[in-house]
N, C-alpha and C positions, 0 to 999 in steps of 0.2 A: 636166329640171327640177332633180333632185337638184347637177348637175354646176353650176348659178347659183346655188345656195343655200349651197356649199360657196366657189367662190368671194367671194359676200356677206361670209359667215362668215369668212371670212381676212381682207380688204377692211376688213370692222367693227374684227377686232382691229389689223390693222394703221394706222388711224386712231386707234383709242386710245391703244396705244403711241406714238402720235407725238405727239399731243396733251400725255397727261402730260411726256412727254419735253420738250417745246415750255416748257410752263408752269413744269416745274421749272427750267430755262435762263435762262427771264425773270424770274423772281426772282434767280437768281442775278448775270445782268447788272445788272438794275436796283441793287444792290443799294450803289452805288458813288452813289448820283445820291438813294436813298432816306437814307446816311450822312450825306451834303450840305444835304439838306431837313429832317431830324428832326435836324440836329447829334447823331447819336449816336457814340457810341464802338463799339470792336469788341464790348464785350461787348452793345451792343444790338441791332448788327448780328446776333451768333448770337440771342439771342431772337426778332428778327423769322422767323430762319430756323428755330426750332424751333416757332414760333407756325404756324408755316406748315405745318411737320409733323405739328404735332398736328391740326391743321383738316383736311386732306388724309387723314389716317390714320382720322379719327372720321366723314367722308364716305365711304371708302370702307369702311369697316365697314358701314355704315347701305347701302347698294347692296345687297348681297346678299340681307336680309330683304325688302328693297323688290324686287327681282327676284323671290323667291320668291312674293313677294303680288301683284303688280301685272305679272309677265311680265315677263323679262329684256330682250329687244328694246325693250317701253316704256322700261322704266327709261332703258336705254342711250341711245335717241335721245333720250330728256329730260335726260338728263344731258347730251349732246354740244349740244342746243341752250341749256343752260342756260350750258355752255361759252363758246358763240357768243354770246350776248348780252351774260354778263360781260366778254369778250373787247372786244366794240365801245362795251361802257359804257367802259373804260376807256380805249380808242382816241382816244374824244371827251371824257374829263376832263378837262383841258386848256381845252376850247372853252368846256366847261360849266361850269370854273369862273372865267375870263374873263366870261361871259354874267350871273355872279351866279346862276345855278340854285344851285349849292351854296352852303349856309350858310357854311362853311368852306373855306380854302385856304392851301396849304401855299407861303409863298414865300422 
């Protein structure tokens, strides 16, 4: 049993690491297509990318208390579903804001 739990245990982190790894990547792609739509300049290009940093840095500060209160494992698979969800809202932005669900759209 110990020998599945150690496994799990590498498995978890090594999905995290990919994930962050993943998401920092897509902002950085995006980032060409986000200059085109906000008409911004480089300098608001790096705001979007420090804005991002700070949001990322102040969430992952807030994990650790919430692990120590609420069980590291919750935390963690709440965060990676909370991942997934953001992940497919944004998949179907696009649809949704074609459909009129959002109030606003960026064209």
């Amino acid at each position: 049993m110990e020998r599945y739990r150690t496994h799990a245990l590498v498995i978890a982190a090594y999905l995290g690491t990919f994930l962050s790894t993943l998401d920092i990547s897509i902002v950085n792609v995006a980032l060409p297509t986000l200059q085109e739509a906000l008409h911004a300049d480089m300098a608001g290009l790096q705001w979007i990318i420090n804005i991002y940093a700070i949001a990322l840095s102040a969430v992952m500060l807030s994990a650790g208390p919430l692990g120590d209160k609420y069980g590291h494992k919750r935390v963690w698979l709440g965060s990676v579903a909370l991942f997934v969800m953001g992940s497919v809202i944004c998949a179907f932005a696009a649809l949704l804001c074609r459909s009129g669900f959002c109030g606003f759209c960026l064209d």
